[in-house]
MARBA-3410 file (N, C-alpha, C, O; in Angstrom, 1 decimal):
86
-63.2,-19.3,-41.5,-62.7,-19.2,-40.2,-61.2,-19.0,-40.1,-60.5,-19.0,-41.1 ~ -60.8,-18.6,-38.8,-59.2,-18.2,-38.5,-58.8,-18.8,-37.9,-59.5,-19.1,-37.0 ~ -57.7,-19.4,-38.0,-57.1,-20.2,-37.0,-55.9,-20.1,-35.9,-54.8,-19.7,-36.4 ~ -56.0,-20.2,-34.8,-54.2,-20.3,-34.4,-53.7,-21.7,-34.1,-54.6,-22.5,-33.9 ~ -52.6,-22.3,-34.0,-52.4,-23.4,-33.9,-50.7,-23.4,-33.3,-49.8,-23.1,-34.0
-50.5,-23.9,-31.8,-50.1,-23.9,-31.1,-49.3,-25.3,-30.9,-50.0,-26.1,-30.3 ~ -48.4,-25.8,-31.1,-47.1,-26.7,-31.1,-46.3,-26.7,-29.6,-45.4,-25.9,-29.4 ~ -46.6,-27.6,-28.5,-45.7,-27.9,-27.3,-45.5,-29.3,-27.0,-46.1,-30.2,-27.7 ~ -44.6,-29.6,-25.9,-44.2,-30.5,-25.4,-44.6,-30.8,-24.2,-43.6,-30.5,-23.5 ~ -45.4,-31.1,-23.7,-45.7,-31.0,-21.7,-46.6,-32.7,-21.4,-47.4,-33.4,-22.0
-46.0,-32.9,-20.1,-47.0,-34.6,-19.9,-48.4,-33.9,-19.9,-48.8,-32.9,-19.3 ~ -49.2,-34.9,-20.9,-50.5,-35.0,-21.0,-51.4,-34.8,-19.9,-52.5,-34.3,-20.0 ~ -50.6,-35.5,-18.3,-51.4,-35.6,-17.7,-51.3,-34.1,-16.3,-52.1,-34.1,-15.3 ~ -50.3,-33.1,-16.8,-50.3,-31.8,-15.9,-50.5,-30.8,-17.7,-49.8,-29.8,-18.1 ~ -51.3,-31.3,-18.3,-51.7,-30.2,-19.4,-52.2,-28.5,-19.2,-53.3,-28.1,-19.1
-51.0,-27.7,-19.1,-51.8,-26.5,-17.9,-51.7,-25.0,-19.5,-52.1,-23.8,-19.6 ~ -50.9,-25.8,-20.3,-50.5,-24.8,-21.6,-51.6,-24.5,-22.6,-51.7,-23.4,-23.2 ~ -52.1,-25.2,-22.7,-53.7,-25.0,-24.0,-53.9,-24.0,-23.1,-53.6,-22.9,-23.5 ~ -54.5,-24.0,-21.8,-55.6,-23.0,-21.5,-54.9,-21.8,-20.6,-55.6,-20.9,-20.0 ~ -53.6,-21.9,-20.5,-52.9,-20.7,-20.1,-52.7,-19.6,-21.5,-52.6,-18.4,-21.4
-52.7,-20.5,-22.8,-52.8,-19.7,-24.2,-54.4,-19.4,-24.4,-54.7,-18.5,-25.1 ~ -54.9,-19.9,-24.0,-56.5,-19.1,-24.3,-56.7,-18.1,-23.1,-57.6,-17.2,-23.2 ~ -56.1,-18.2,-21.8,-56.3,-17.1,-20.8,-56.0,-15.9,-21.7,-56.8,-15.0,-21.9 ~ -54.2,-15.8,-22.5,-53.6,-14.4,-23.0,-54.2,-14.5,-23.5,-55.0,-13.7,-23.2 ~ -54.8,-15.3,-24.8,-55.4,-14.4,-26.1,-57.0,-14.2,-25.8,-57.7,-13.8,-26.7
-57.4,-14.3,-24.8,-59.0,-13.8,-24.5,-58.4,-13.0,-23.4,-59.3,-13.0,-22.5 ~ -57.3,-12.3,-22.9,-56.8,-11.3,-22.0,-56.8,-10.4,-23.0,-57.3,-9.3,-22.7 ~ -56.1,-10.6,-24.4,-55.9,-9.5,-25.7,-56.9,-9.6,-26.5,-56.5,-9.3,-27.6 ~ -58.4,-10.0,-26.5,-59.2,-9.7,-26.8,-59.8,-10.3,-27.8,-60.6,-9.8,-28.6 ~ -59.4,-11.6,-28.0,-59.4,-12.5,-29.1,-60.5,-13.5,-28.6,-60.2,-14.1,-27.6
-61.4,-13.7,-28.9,-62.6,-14.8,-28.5,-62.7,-16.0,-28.9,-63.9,-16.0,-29.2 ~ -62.1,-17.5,-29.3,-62.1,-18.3,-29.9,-63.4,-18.9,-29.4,-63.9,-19.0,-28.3 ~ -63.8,-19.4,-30.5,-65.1,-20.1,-30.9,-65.3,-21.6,-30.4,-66.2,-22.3,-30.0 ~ -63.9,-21.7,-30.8,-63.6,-23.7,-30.4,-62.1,-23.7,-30.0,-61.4,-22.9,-30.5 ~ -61.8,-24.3,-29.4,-60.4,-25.2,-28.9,-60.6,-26.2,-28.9,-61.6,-26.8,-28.4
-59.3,-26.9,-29.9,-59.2,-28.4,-30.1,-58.3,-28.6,-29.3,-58.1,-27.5,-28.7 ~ -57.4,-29.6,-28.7,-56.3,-30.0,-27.9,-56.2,-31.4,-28.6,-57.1,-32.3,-28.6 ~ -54.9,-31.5,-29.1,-54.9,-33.3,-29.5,-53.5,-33.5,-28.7,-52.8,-32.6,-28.4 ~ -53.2,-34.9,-28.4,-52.0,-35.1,-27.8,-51.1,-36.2,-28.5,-51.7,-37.2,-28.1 ~ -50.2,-36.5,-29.1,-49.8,-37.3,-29.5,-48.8,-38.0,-28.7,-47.6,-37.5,-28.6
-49.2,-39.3,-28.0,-48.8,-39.9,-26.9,-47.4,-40.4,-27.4,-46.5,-39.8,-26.9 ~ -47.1,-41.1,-28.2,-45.7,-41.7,-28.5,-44.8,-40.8,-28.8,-43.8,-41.4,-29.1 ~ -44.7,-39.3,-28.8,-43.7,-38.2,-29.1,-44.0,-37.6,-27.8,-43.1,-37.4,-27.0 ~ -45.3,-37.3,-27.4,-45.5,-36.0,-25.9,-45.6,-34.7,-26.5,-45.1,-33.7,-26.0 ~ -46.3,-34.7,-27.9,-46.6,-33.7,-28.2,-48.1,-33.1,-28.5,-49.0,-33.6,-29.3
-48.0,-31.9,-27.8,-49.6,-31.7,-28.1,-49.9,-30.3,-29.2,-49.2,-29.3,-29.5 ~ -50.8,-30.5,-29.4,-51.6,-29.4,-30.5,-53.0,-28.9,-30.2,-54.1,-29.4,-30.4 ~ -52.6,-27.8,-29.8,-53.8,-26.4,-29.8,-54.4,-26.1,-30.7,-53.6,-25.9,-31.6 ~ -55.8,-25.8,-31.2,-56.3,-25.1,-32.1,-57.5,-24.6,-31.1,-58.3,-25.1,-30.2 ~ -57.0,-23.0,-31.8,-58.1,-22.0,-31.4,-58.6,-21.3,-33.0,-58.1,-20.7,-34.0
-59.7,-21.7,-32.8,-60.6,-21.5,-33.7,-61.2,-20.2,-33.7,-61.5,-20.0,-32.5 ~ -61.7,-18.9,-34.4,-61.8,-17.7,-34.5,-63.1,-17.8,-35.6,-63.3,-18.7,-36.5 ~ -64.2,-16.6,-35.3,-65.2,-16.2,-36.7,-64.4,-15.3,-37.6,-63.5,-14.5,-37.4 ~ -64.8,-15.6,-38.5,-64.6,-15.0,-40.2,-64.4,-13.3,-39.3,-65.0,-13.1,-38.3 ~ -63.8,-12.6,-39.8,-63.5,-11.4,-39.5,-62.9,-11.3,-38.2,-62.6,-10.2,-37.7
-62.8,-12.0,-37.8,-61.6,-11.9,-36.1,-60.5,-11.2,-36.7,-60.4,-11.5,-37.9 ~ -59.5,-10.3,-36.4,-58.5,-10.1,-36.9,-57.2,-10.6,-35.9,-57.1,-10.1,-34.7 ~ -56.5,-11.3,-36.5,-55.4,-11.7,-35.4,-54.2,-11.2,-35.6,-53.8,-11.2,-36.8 ~ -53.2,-10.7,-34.5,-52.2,-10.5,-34.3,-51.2,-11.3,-35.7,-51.4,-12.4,-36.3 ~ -50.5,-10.5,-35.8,-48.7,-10.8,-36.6,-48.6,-12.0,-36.1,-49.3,-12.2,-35.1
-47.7,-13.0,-36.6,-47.1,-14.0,-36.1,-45.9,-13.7,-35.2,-45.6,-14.5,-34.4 ~ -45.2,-12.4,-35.4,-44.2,-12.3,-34.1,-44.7,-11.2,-32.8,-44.1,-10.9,-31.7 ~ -46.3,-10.6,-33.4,-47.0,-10.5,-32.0,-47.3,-11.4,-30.8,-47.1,-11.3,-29.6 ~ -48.1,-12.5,-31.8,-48.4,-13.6,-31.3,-47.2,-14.1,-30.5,-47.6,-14.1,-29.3 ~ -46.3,-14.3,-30.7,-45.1,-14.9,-30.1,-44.4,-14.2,-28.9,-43.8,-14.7,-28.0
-44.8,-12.9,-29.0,-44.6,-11.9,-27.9,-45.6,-11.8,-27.0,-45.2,-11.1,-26.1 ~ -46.8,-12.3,-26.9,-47.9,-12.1,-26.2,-47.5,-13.6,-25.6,-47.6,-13.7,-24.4 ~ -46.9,-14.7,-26.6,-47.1,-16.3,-25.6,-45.4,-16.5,-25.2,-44.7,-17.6,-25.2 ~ -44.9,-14.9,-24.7,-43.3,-15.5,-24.1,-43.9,-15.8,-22.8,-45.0,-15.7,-22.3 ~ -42.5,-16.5,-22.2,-42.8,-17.3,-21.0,-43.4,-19.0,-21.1,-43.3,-20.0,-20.3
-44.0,-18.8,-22.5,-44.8,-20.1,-22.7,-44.0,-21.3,-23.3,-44.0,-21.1,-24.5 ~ -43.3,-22.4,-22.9,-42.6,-23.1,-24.4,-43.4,-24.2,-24.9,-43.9,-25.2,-24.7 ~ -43.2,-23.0,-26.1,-44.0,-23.9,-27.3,-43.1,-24.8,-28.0,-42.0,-25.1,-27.6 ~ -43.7,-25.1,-29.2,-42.2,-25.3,-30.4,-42.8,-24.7,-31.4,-42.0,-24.0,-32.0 ~ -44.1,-24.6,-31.9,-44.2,-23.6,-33.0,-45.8,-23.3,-32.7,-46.7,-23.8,-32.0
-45.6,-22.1,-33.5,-46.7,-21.3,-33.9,-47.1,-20.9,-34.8,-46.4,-20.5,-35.7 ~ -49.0,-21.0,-35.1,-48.9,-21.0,-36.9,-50.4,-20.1,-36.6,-51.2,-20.2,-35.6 ~ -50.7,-19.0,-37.9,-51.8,-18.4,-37.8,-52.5,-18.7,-39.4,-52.0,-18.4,-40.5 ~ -53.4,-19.2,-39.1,-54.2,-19.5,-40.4,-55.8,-19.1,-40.8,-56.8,-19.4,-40.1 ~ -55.8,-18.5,-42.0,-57.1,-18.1,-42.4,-57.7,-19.0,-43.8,-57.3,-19.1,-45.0
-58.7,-19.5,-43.0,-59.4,-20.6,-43.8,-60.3,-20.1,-44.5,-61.1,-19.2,-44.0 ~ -60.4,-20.4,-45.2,-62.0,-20.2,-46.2,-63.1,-21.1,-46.5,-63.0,-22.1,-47.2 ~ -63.9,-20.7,-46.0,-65.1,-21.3,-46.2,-65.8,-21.9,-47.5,-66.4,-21.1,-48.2 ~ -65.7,-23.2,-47.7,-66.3,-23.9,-48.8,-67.8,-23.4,-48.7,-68.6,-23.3,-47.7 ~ -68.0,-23.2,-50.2,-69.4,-23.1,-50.0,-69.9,-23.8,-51.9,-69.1,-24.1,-52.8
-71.4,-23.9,-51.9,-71.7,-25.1,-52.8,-73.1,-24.2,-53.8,-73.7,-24.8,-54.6
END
């Protein structure tokens, strides 16, 4: 699987950033499979994961960054996982 993983700061309770980043990247054609959202209440920081199938191909990491201006993040991370298999 592929991953993006998404780094912000916003109150938990007006969370409007996860799914303003899955509008652009299913506007640019990207389909994620799963979205995680975790929030880590004693910092106010939350974490996005958009989850992708095996052969998704995703944008550069300073495409990516250019597709989510406007958005404040604090980081951005693109990861391709591999499948354990037995």
């Amino acid at each position: 699987m592929k991953k993006i993983t998404v780094k912000y700061s916003e109150d938990f309770r007006k969370n409007r950033v996860a799914s303003r980043i899955y509008d652009l990247i299913r506007d640019k054609g990207l389909d994620p499979i799963i979205v995680n959202v975790n929030y880590q209440v004693s910092i106010g920081v939350e974490k996005a994961d958009y989850i992708f199938k095996d052969g998704t191909i995703l944008p550069e990491k300073s495409k990516l960054e250019k597709m989510l201006k406007g958005i404040k993040f604090t980081s951005v991370e693109i990861f391709n996982l591999e499948e354990v298999t037995e």
